[in-house]
N, C-alpha and C positions, 0 to 999 in steps of 0.2 A: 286396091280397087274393089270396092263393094261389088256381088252378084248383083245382076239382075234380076228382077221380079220373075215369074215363072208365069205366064199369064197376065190378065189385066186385072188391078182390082181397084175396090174402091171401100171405105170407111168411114161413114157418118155419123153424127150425133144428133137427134132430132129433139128440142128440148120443147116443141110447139104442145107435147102433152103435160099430166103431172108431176109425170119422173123424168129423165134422156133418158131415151133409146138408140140404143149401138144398131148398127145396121152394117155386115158387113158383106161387099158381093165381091164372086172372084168367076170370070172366065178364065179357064186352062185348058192346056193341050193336052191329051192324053194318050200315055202308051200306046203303043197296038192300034190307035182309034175304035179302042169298048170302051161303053159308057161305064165306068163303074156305082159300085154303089161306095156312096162319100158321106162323111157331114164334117161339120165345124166341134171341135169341143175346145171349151174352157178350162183353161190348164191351172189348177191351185196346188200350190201358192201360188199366188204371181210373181212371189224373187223380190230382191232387190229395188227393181227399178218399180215405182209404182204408177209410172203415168206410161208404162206398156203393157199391153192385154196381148197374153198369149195365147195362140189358138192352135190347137193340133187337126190339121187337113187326116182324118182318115179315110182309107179308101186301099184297096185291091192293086189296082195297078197306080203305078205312078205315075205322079205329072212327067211328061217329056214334049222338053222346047223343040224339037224337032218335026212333031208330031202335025197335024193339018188341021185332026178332028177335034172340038173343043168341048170341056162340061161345063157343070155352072153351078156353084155351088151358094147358099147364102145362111149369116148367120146373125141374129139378132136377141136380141135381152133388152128388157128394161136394166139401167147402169143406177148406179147409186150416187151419181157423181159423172160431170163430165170431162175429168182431168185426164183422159185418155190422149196420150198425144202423137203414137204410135199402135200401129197393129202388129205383130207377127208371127206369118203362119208357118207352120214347120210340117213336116208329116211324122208318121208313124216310126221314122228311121233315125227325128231329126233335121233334116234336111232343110233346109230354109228352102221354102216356096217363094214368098215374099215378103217385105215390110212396108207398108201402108201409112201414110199420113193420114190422121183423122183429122175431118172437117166438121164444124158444125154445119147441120142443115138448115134449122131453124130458131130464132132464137122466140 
């Protein structure tokens, strides 16, 4: 049985400019309920699999499903290519946060 997501999130492809643009948002719950300071980073290599982009969630305190109070993080780049077909965000430990279907937004 697959985890659950850790949070909501969402992953788009927006090709309505001259390159796609990845666009990706996540609300989560977090420890304690402090806000932490977070961002999205771009994991390289990408591995193996190349239609997944992997994103490391850093941040202080961890996400926890338990938790009421929620942050928001977002992460975006112009992409080279919009064969993303998968997001997955992990944190600093590892830990899967979530995995995200990419949608395109706009063609």
């Amino acid at each position: 049985m697959a985890q659950e997501n850790i949070g909501k999130w969402s992953a788009e492809v927006d090709n309505s400019g001259k390159a796609p643009f990845l666009i990706v948002n996540g609300d989560f719950p977090v420890k304690d309920g402090e806000k932490p300071k977070f961002h999205l980073r771009k994991n390289e290599p990408q591995g193996i699999n190349p239609t997944e982009l992997l994103l490391t969630l850093v941040f202080g305190y961890l996400a926890d499903s338990s938790s009421k109070i929620n942050a928001f993080v977002i992460y975006s780049e112009i992409i080279t290519s919009n064969d993303y077909k998968t997001v997955l965000i992990i944190d600093d430990n590892e830990r899967k946060i979530a995995s995200i279907n990419v949608s395109i937004l706009k063609e």
